[in-house]
TIVO-2410 file (N, C-alpha, C; in nm, 3 decimals):
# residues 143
REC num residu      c1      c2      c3 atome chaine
REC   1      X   0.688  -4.127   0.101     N      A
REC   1      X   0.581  -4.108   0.196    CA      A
REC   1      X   0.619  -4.001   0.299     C      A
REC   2      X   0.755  -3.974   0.362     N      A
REC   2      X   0.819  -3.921   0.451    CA      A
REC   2      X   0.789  -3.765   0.421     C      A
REC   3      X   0.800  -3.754   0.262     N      A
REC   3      X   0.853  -3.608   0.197    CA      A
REC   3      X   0.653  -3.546   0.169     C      A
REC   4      X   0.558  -3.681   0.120     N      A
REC   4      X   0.459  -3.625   0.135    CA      A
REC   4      X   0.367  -3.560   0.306     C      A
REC   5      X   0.422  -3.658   0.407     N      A
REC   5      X   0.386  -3.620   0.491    CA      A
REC   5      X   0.420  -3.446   0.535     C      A
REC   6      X   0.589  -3.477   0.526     N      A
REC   6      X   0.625  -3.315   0.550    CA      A
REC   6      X   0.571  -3.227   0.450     C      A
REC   7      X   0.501  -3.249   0.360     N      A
REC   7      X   0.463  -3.121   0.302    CA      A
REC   7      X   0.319  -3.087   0.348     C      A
REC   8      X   0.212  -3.207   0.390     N      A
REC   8      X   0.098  -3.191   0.439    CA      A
REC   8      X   0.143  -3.133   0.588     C      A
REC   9      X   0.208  -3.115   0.700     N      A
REC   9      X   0.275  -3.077   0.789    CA      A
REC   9      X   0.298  -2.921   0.755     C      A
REC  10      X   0.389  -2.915   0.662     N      A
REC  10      X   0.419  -2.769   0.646    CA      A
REC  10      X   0.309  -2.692   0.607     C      A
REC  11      X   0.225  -2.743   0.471     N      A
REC  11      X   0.088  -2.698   0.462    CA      A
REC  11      X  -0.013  -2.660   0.575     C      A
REC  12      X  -0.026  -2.721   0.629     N      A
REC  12      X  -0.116  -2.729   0.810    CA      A
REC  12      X  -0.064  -2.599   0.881     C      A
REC  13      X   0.054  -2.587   0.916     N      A
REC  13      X   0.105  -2.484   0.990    CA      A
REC  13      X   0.123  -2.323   0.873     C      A
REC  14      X   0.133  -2.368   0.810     N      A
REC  14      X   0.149  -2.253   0.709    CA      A
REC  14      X  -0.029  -2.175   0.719     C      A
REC  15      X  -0.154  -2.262   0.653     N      A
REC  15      X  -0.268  -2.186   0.659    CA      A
REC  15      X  -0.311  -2.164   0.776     C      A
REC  16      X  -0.283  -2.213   0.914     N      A
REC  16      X  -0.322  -2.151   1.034    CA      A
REC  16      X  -0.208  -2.049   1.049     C      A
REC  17      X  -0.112  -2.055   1.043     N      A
REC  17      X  -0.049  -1.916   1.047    CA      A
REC  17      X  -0.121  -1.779   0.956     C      A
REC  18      X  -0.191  -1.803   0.852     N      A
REC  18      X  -0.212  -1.706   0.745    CA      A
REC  18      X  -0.308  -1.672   0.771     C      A
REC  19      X  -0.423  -1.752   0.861     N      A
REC  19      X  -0.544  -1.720   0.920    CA      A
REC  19      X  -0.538  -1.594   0.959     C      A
REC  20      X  -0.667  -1.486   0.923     N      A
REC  20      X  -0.684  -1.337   0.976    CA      A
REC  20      X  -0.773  -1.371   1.128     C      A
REC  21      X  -0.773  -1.351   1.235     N      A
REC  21      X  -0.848  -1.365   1.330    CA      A
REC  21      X  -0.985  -1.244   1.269     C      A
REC  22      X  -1.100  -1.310   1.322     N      A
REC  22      X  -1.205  -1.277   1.292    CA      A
REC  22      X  -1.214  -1.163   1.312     C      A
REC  23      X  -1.226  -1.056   1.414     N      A
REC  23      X  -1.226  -0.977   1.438    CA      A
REC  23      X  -1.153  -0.865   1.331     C      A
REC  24      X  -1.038  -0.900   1.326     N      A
REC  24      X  -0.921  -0.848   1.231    CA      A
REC  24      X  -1.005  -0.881   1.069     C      A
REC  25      X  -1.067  -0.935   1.059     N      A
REC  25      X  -1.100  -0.994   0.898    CA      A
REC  25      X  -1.227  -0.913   0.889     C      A
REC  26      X  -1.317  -0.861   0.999     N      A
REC  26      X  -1.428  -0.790   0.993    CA      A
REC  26      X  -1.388  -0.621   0.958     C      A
REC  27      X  -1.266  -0.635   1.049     N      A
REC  27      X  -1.244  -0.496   1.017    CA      A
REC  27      X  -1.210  -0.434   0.906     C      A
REC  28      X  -1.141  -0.511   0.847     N      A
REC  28      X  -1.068  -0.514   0.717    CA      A
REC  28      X  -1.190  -0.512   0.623     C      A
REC  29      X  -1.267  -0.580   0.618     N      A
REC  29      X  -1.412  -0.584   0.517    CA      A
REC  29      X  -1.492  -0.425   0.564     C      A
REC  30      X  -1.470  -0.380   0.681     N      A
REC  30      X  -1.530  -0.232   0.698    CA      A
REC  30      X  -1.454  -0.176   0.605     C      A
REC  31      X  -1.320  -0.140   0.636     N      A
REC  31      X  -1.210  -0.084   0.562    CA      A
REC  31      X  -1.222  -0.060   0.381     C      A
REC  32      X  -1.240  -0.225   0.349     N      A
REC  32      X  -1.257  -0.230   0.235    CA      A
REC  32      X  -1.396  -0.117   0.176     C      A
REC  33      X  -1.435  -0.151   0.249     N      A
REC  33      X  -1.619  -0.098   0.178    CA      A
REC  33      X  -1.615   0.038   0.163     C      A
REC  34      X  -1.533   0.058   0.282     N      A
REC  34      X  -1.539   0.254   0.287    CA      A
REC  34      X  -1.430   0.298   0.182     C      A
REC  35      X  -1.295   0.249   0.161     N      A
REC  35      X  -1.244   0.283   0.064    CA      A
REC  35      X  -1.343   0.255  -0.122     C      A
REC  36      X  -1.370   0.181  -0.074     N      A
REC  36      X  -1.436   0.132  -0.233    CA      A
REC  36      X  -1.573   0.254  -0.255     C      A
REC  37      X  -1.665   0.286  -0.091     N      A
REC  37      X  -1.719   0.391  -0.132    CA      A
REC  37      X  -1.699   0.532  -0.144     C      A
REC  38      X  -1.553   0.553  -0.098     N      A
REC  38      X  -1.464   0.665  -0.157    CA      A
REC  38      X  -1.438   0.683  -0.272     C      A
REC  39      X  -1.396   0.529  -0.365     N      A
REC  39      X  -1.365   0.579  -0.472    CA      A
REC  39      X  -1.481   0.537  -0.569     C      A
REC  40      X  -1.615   0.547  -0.522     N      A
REC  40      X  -1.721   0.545  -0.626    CA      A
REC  40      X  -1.748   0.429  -0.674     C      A
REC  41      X  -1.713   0.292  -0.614     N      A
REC  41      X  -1.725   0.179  -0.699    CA      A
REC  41      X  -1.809   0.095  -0.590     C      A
REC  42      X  -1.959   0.127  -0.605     N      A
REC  42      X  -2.082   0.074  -0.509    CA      A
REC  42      X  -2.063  -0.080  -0.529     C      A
REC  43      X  -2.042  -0.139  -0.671     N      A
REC  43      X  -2.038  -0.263  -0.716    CA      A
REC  43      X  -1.926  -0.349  -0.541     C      A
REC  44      X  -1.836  -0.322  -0.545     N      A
REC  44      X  -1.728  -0.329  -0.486    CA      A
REC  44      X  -1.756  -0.286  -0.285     C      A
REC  45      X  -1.827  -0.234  -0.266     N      A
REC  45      X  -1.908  -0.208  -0.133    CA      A
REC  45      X  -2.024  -0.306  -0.118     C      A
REC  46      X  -2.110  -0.348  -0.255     N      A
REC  46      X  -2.215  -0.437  -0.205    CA      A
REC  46      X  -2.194  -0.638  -0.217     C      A
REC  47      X  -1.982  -0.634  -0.221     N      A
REC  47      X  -1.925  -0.744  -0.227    CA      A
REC  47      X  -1.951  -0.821  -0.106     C      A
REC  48      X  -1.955  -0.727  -0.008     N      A
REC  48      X  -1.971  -0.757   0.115    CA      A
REC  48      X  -2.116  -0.746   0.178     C      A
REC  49      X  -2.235  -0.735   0.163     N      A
REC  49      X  -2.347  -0.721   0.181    CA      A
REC  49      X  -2.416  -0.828   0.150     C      A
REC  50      X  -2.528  -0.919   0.239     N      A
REC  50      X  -2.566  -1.044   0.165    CA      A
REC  50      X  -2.701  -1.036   0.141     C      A
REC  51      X  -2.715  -1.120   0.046     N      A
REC  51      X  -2.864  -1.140  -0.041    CA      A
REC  51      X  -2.951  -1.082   0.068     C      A
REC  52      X  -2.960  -1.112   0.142     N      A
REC  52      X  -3.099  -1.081   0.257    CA      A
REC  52      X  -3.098  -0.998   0.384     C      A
REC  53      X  -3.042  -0.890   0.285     N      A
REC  53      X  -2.939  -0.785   0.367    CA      A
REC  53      X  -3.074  -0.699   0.435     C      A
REC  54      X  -3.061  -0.653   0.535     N      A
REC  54      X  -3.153  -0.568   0.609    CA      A
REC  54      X  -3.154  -0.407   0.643     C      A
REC  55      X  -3.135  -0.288   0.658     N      A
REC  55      X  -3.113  -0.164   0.753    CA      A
REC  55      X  -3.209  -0.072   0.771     C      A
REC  56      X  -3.168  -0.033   0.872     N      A
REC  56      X  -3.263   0.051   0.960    CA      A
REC  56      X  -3.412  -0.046   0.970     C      A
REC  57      X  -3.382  -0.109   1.052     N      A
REC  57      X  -3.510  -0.174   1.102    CA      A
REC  57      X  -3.635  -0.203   0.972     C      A
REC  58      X  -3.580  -0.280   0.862     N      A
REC  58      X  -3.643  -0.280   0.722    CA      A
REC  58      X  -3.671  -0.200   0.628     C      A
REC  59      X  -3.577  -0.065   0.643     N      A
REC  59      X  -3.641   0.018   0.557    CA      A
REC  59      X  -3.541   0.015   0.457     C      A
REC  60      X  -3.423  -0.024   0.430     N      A
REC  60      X  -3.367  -0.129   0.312    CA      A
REC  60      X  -3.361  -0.236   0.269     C      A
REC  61      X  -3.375  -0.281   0.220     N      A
REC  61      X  -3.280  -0.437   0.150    CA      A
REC  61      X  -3.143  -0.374   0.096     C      A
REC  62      X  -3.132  -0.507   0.022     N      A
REC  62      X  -2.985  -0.457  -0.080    CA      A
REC  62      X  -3.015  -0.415  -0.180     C      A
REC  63      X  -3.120  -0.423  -0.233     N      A
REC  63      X  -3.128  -0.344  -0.327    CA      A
REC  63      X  -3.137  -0.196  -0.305     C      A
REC  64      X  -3.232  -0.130  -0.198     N      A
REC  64      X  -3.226  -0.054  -0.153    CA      A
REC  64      X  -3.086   0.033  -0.086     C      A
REC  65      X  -3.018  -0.039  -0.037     N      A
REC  65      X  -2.876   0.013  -0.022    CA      A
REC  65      X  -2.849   0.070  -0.138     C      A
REC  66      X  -2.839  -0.015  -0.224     N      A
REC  66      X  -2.745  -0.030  -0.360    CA      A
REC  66      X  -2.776   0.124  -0.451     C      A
REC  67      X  -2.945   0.123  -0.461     N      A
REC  67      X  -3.000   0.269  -0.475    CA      A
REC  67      X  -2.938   0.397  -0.397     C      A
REC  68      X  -2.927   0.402  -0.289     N      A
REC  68      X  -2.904   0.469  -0.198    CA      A
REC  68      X  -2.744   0.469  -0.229     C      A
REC  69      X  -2.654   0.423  -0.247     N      A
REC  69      X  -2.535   0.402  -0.289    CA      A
REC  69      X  -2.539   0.451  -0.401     C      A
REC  70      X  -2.578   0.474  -0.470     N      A
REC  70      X  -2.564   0.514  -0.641    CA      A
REC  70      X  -2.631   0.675  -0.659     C      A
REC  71      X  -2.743   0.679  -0.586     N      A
REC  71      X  -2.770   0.797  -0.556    CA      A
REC  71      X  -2.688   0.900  -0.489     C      A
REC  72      X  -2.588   0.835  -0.370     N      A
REC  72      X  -2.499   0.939  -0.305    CA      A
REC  72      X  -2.384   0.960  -0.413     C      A
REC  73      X  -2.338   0.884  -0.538     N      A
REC  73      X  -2.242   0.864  -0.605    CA      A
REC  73      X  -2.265   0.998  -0.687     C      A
REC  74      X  -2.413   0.972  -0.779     N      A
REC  74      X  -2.462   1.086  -0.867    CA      A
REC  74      X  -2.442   1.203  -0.816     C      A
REC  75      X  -2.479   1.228  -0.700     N      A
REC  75      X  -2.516   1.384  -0.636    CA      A
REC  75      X  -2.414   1.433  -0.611     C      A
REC  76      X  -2.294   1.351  -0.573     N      A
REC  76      X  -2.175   1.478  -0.528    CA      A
REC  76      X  -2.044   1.454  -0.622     C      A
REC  77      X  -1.983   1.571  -0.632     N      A
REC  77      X  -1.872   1.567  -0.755    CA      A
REC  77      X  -1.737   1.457  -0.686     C      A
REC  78      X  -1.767   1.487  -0.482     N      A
REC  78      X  -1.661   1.392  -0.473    CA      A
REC  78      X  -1.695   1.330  -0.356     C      A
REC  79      X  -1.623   1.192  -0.238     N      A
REC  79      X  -1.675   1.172  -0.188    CA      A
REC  79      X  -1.594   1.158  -0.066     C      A
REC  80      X  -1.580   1.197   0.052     N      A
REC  80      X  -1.525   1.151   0.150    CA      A
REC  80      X  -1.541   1.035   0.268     C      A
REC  81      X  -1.518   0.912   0.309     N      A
REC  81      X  -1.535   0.850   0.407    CA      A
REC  81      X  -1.462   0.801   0.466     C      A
REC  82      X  -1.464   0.832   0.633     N      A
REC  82      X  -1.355   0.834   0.736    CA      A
REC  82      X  -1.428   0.695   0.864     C      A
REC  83      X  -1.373   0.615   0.927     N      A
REC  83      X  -1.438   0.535   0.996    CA      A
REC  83      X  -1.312   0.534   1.092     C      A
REC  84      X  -1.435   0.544   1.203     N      A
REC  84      X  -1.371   0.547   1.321    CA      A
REC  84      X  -1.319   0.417   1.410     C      A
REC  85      X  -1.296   0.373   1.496     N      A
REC  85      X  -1.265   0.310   1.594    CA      A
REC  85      X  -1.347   0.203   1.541     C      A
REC  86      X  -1.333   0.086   1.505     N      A
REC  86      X  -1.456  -0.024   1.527    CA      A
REC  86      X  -1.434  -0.142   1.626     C      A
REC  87      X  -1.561  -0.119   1.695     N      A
REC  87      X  -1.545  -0.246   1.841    CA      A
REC  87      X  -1.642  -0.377   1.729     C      A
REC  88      X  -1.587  -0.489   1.777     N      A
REC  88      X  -1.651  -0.567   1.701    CA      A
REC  88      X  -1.675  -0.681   1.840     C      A
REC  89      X  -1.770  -0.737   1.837     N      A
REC  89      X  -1.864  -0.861   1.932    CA      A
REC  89      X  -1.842  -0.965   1.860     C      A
REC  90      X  -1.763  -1.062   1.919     N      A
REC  90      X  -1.799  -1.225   1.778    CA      A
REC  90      X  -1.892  -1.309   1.862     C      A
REC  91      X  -1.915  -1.371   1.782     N      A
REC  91      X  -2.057  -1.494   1.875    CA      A
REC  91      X  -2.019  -1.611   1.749     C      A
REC  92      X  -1.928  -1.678   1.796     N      A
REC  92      X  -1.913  -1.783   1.694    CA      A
REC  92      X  -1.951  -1.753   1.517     C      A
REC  93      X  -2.033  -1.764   1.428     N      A
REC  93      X  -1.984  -1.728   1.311    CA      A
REC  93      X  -2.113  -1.613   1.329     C      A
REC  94      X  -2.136  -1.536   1.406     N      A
REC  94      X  -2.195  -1.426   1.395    CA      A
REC  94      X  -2.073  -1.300   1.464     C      A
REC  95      X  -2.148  -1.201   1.449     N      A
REC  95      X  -2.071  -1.056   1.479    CA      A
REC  95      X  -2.174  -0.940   1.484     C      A
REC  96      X  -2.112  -0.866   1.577     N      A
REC  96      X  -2.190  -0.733   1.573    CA      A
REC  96      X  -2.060  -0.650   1.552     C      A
REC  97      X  -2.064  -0.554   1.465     N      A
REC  97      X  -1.945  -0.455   1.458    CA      A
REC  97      X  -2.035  -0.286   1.482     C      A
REC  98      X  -1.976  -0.261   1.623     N      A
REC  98      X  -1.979  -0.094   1.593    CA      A
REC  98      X  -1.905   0.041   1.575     C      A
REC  99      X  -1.961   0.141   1.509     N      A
REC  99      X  -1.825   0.260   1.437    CA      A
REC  99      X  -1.868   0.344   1.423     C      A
REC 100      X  -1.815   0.456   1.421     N      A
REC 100      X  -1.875   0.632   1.347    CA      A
REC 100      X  -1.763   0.636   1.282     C      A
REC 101      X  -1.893   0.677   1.136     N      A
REC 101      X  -1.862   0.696   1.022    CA      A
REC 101      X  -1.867   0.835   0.966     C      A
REC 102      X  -1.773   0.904   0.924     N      A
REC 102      X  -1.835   1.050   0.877    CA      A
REC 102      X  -1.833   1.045   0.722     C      A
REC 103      X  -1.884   1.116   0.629     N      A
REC 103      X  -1.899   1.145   0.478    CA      A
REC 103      X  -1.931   1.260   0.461     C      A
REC 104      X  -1.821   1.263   0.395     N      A
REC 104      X  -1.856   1.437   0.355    CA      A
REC 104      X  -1.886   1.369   0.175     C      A
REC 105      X  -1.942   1.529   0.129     N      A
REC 105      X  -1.909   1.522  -0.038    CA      A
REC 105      X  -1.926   1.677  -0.050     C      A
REC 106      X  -1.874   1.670  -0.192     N      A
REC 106      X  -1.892   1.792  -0.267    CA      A
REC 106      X  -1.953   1.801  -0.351     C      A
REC 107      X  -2.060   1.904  -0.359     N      A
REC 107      X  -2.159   1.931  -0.434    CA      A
REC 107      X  -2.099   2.011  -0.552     C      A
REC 108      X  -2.005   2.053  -0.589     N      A
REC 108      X  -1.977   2.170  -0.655    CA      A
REC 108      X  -1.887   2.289  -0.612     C      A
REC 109      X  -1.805   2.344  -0.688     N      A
REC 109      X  -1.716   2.425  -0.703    CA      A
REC 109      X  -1.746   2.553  -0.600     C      A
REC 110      X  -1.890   2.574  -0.612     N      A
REC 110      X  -1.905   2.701  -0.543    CA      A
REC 110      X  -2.039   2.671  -0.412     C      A
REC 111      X  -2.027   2.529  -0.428     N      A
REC 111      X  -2.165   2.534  -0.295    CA      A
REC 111      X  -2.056   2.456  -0.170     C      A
REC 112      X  -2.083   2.469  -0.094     N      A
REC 112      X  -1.976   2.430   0.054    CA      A
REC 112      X  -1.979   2.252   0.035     C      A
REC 113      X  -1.937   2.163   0.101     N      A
REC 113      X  -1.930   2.070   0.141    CA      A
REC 113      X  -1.994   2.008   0.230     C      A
REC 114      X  -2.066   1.900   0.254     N      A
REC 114      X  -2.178   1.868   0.363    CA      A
REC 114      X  -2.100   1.746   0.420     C      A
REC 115      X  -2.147   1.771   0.543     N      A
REC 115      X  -2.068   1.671   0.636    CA      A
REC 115      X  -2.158   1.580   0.721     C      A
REC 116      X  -2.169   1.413   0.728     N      A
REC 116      X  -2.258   1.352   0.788    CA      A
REC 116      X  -2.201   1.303   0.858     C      A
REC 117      X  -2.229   1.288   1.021     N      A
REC 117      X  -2.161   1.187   1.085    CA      A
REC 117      X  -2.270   1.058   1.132     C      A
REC 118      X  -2.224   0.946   1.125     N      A
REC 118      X  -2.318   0.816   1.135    CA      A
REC 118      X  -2.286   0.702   1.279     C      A
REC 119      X  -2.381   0.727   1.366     N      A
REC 119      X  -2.333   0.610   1.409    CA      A
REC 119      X  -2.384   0.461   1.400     C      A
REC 120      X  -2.301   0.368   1.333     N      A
REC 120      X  -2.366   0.268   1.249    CA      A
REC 120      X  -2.326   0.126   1.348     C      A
REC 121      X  -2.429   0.030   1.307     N      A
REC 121      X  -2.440  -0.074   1.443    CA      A
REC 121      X  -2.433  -0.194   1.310     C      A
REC 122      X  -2.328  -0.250   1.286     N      A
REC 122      X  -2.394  -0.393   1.177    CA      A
REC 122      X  -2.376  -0.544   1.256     C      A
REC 123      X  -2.464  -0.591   1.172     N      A
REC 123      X  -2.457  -0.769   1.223    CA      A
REC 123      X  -2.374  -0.828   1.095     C      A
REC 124      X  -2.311  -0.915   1.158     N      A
REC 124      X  -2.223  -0.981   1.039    CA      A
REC 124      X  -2.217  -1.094   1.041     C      A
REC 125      X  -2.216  -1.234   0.955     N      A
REC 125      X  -2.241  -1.375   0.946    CA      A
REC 125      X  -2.123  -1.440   0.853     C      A
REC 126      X  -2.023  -1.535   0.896     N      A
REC 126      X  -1.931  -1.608   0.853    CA      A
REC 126      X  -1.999  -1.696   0.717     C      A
REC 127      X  -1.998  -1.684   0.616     N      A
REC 127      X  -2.023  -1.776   0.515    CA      A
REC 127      X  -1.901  -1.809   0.391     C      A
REC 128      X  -1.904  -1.954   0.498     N      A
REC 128      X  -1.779  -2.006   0.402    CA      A
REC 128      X  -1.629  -1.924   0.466     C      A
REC 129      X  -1.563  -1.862   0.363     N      A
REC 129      X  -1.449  -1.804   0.459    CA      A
REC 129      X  -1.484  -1.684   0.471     C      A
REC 130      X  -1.540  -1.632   0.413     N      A
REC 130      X  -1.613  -1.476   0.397    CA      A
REC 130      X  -1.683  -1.419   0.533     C      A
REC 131      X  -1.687  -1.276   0.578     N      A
REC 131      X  -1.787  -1.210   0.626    CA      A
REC 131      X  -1.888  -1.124   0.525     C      A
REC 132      X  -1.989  -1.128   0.547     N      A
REC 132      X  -2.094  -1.097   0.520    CA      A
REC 132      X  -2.201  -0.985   0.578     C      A
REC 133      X  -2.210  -0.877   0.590     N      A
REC 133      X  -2.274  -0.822   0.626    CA      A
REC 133      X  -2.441  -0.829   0.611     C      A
REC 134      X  -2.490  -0.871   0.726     N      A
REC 134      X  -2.674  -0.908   0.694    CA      A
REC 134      X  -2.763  -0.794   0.772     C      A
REC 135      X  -2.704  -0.717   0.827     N      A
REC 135      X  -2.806  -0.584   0.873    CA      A
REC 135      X  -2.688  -0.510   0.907     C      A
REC 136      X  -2.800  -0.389   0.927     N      A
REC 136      X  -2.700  -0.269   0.964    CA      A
REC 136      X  -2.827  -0.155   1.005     C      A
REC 137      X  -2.832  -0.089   1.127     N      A
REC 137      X  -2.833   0.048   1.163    CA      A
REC 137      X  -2.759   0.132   1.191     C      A
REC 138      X  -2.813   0.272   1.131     N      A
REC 138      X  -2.756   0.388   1.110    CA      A
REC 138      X  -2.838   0.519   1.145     C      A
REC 139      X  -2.788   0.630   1.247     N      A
REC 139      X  -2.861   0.757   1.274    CA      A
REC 139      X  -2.747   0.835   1.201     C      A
REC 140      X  -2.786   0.946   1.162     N      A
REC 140      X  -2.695   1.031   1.131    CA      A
REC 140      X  -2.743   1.156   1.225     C      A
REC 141      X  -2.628   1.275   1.208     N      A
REC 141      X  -2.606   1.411   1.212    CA      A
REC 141      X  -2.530   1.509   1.114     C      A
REC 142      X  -2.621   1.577   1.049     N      A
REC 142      X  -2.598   1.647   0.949    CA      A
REC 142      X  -2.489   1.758   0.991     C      A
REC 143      X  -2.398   1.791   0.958     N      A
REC 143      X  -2.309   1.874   1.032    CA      A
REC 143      X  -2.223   2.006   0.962     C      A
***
């Protein structure tokens, strides 16, 4: 009984130690998304996006992202994305995370490179152990 207790004991302190603080776990899911939409794998960016995903004041869903994601994939031979500073707001299992985002791509060998910078505002929702991204606005500047 002694040896099961100490292992439920060690267990206990072990997963609160391993715990990512929220903040830290949001950022990391930004992180993730932008590398994954660097290397072209939209599947892998819309891991984090939830069913009843929203942006720009309804003019996406997720599906609509997902288009819009696949479309920026097709059009350029390569893709760049850089994210800046992110301040993140927690409100118990909600979040607001904000960041500027730039993307460049390349169109081709002999046409220049286009450069967008974004400043993007998302809401984010704890489900289960997961963050979730459920809206997001975005302005850009073409640059």
């Amino acid at each position: 009984m002694r040896m099961v207790m100490t292992f439920v004991l060690v267990w206990s302190l072990a997963s609160c130690a391993a715990r990512v603080p929220d903040a830290e776990a949001i950022r990391a899911a930004i992180g993730e998304m932008a590398a994954a939409a660097e290397a072209r794998r939209t599947g892998d960016v819309l891991e984090r996006i939830a069913a009843d995903f929203t942006g720009n004041d309804g003019e996406f869903d997720r599906a609509g992202l997902e288009r819009l994601l696949r479309a920026r994939v097709l059009a350029a031979q390569s893709a760049g994305v850089s994210i800046g500073r992110v301040e993140v707001e927690l409100d118990g299992d909600r979040a607001v995370a904000r960041f500027e985002m730039t993307l460049t791509d390349g169109s081709g060998r002999w046409l220049p490179d286009r450069r967008f910078v974004l400043d993007v505002t998302t809401g984010w929702r704890r489900e289960g152990r997961d963050w979730l991204c459920y809206n997001a606005s975005w302005s850009s500047d073409a640059r």
